[in-house]
N, C-alpha and C positions, 0 to 999 in steps of 0.2 A: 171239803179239804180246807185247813186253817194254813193262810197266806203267812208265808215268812216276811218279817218285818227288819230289812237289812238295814245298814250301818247309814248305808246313803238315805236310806228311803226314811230313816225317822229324822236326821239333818234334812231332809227339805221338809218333812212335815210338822216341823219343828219351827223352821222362817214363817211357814204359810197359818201356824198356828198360833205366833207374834204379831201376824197383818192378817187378820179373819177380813178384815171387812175392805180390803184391796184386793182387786184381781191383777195378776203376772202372767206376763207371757215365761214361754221357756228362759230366755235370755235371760230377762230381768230376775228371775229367779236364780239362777245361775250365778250371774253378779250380785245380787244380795246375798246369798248364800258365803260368797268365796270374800267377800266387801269385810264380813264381821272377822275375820282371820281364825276363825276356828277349825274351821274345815275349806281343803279345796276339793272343787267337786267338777269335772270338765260339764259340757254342753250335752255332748253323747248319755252322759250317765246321767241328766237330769229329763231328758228327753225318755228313755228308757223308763226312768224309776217314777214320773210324772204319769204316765201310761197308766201302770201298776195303782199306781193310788190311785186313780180315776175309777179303773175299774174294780178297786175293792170299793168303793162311795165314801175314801176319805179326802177324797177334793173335786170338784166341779169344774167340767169343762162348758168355757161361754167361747162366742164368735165375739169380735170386739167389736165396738158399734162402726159401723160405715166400712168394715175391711174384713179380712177371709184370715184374718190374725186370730188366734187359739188363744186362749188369755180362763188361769186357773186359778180356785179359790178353794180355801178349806172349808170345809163342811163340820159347822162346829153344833151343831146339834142333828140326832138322829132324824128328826122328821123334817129334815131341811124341805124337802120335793114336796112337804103335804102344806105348806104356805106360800104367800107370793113373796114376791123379791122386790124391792124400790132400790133405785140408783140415781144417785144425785147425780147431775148434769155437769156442775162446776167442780166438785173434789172427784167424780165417780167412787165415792164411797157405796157400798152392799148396804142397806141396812133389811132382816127379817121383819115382813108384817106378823103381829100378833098373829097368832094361829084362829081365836073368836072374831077378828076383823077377818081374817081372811075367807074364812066361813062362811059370814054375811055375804060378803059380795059375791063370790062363786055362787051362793043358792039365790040371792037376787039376781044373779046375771042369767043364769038358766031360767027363773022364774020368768022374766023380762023377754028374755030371747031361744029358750029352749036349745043354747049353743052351752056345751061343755069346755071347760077351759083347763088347757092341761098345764097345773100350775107347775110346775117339774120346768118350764120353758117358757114360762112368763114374768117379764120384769116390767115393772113401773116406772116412769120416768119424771126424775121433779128436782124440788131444789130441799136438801137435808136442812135440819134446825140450825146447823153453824153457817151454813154460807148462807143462809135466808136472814144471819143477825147483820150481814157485810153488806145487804142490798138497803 
């Protein structure tokens, strides 16, 4: 069955596909959303329609680091879950690893330790090319 794409749900998909590489909690999506004056959208209906997108795979739900906070991001290419993820430490910017890096290391890492790594829930943690020019 082909998911209806409502009026709310393409206005948030719409903020989250302006900031790919930021993750939001409900709130802050909420307020960016209602901030550009185009649309007001309540709390209720971004909670609801954030849901929806999550479970069609047009945005990713993470835990946010050190808290039980729900914090969501758009999924801007189809094989998002078949690469790993790196997250800068200083901006928490997403950036995707190359899908041929990502490769490598997965079949080095089972080579090495015969452990499976389910990249779908694994992020990297480091400092990005812009805040590494600040240090």
């Amino acid at each position: 069955m082909r998911e209806y794409m409502t009026e709310q749900r393409k206005v948030l998909l719409a903020f989250l596909k302006e900031n790919t590489d930021i993750q939001f909690t409900v709130e802050e999506i909420c307020e960016g959303v209602n901030q550009s004056g185009t649309h007001d959208i309540s709390l209720s209906a971004v909670y609801r329609n954030i849901a929806k997108l999550a479970e069609g795979g047009h945005v990713r739900r993470f835990m946010r680091d050190g808290s039980r906070t729900a914090v969501y991001q758009y999924v801007h290419c189809h094989d998002c879950e078949k690469h790993l993820h790196m997250k800068c430490v200083k901006c928490s910017k997403i950036l995707h690893m190359d899908d041929e890096a990502t490769s490598e290391m997965l079949v080095a890492a089972l080579k090495k330790s015969n452990f499976k790594i389910d990249e779908r829930k694994t992020m990297l943690y480091g400092v990005c090319e812009s805040c590494s020019e600040d240090i």
